[in-house]
N, C-alpha and C positions, 0 to 999 in steps of 0.2 A: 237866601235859601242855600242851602249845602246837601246838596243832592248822595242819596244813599241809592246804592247799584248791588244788584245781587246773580250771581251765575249758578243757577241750579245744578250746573256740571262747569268742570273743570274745563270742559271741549268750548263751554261756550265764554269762556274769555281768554283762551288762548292767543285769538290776533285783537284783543284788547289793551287800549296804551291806557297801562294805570298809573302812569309816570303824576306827580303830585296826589296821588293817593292813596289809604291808607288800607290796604289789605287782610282781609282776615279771612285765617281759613280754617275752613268748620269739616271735621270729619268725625263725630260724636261718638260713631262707634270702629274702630275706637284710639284711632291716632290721635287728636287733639287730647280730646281726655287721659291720653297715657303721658303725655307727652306733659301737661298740664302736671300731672299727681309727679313725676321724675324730677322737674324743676321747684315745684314745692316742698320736695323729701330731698333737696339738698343735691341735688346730680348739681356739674361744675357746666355741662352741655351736651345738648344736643347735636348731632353731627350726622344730617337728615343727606340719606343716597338714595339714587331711585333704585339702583339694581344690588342685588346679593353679592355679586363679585366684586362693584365699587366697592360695598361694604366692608371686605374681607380685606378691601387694597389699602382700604383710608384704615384698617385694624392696623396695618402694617407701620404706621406712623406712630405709635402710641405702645407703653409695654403694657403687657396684663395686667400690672396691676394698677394702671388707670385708668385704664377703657372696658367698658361692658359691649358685648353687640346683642341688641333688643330689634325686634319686628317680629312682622308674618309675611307669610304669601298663602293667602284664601284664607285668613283665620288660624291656621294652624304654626305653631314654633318651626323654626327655619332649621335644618339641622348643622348642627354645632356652633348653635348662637347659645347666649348666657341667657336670654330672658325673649319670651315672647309679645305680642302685643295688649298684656291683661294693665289694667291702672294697677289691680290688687298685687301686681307682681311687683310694682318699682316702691318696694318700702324706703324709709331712710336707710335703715341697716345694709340692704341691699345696695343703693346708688350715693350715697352721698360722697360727693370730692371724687366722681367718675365721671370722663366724657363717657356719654354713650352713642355708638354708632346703629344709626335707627334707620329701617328701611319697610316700609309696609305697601300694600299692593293702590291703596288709594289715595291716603294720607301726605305722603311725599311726593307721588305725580301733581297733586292739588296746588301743593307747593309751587312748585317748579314752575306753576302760569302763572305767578305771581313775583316775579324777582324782576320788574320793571318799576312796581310800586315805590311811590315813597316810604314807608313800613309795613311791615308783616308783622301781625299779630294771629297767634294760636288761640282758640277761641271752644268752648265747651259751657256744660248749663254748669260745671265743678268751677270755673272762674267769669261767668256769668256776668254779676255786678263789676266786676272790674275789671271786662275787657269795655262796659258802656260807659263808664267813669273815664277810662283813657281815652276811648275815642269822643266823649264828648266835651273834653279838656282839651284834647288838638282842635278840634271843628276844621277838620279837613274832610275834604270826600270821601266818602265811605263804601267799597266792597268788599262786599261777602263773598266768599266762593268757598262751595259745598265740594265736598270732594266725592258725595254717592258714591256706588257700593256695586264694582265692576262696570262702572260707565253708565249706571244707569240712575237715575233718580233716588232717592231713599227719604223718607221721613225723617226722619230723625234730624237730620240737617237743614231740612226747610225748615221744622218747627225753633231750632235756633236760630236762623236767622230772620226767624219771623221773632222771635224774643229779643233780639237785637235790637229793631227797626221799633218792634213796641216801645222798649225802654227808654229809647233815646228819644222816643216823640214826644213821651209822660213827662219829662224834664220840663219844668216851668221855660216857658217863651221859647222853646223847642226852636233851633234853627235848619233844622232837619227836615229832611221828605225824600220818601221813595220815587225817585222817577221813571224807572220803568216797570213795565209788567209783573216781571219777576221777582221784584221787592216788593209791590204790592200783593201777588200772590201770596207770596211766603208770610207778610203779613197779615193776613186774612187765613192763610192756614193756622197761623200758631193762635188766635184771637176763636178761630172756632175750634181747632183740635187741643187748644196747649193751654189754655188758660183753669179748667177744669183737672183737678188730677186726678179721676178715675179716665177723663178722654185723654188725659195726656200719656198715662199709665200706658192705656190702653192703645194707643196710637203708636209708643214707642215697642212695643211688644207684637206689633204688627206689620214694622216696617221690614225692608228685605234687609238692610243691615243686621238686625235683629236676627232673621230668621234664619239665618246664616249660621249664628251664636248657639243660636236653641239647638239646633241639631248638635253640636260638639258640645251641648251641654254648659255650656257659658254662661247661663243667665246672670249670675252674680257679675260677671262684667256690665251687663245690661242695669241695671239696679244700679249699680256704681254709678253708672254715666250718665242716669237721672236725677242725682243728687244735683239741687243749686246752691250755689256759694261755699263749696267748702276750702276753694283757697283766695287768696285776695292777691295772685300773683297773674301777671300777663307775660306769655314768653314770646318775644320779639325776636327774628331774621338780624342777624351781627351779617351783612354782605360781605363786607370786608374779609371775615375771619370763617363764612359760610359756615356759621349754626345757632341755634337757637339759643340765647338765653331769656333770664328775667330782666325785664323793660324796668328803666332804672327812674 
């Protein structure tokens, strides 16, 4: 059996040793899914800080013309960055053959609990089937960690990692199993919220992620970041070189 582990917030695997296992971090609205669409439209990497002023310091290593700086703080474009936290903003024309330096208010703290892991993997419903294809190719230990939505819980992200834990159990002779609480929660939320697309629809347009978006008028990010499978790319933690690419 190869135990799958899930952290509904980021606080709660902080003092966890994920040393031999393979981390994935879920923030659906809307770091992972940006992050996901930028490595697919050709960016060269991701170059993930937790603060604006890192951001601005780590800009200082790279000239204009090959670095973008993309995030938020609360939702909103950070002032005098190139691009904000929308999927719809990181076209290819836009990022390809650019690092970009990324900092967002949830997304990148989520991160940060996870650099004990044996891999990090970025994780979204937009690369879905093959973040479960790779992890179920390693059969290494599997946590999810949700990055919620100013410390507090949010749908959107249990309902992926309740999609995760389904997937990989569907797999004929499945060597998998949630073992504690909170991967069985999560998959019991996504089996009764996420399996239907009007409850799923409606589940994700209800969450506080979400309702965060709706007010600045964002739904079209929302709507994005319920699309499944539209890339077939996993962006993997380079330690080494601290930043994201595509898992090779």
């Amino acid at each position: 059996m190869i135990p799958i582990r899930v952290s509904l917030l980021p606080t709660f695997s902080e003092n966890s040793d994920l040393t031999g296992q393979v981390a994935v971090v879920v923030d659906i609205l809307r770091a992972s899914t940006t992050i996901v669409h930028a490595l697919a439209n050709g960016a060269r990497s991701i170059r993930p800080c937790s603060t604006v002023e890192q951001a601005w310091k780590l800009a200082e290593q790279f000239s204009p013309q090959q670095r973008l700086l993309g995030g938020e703080r609360h939702c909103q474009t950070i002032e005098g960055f190139d691009l904000d936290n929308s999927p719809l903003g990181y076209t290819s024309d836009r990022v390809a053959a650019r690092d970009i330096i990324f900092t967002s208010t949830n997304g990148t703290y989520a991160l940060e609990t996870c650099t004990s892991a044996k891999q990090i993997y970025i994780g979204a419903f937009v690369n879905l089937s093959a973040v479960t294809k790779n992890l179920f190719e390693l059969k290494q230990p599997v946590h999810l960690v949700c990055a919620g939505t100013n410390r507090q819980f949010t749908a959107e992200d249990i309902l992926f990692a309740g999609a995760v834990i389904d997937q990989l159990l569907s797999e004929t002779e499945s060597p998998f199993e949630p073992v504690e609480a909170q991967g069985q929660m999560a998959l019991d939320y996504f089996r009764t919220r996420g399996k239907s697309p009007a409850s799923f629809r409606k589940t994700m347009f209800e969450s506080l992620g979400a309702e965060n978006l709706i007010k600045l008028g964002l739904q079209p990010d929302i709507e994005r970041a319920m699309q499944f499978d539209l890339f077939e790319i996993v962006p993997e933690w380079n330690s080494e070189e601290r930043k994201l690419i595509v898992s090779k």
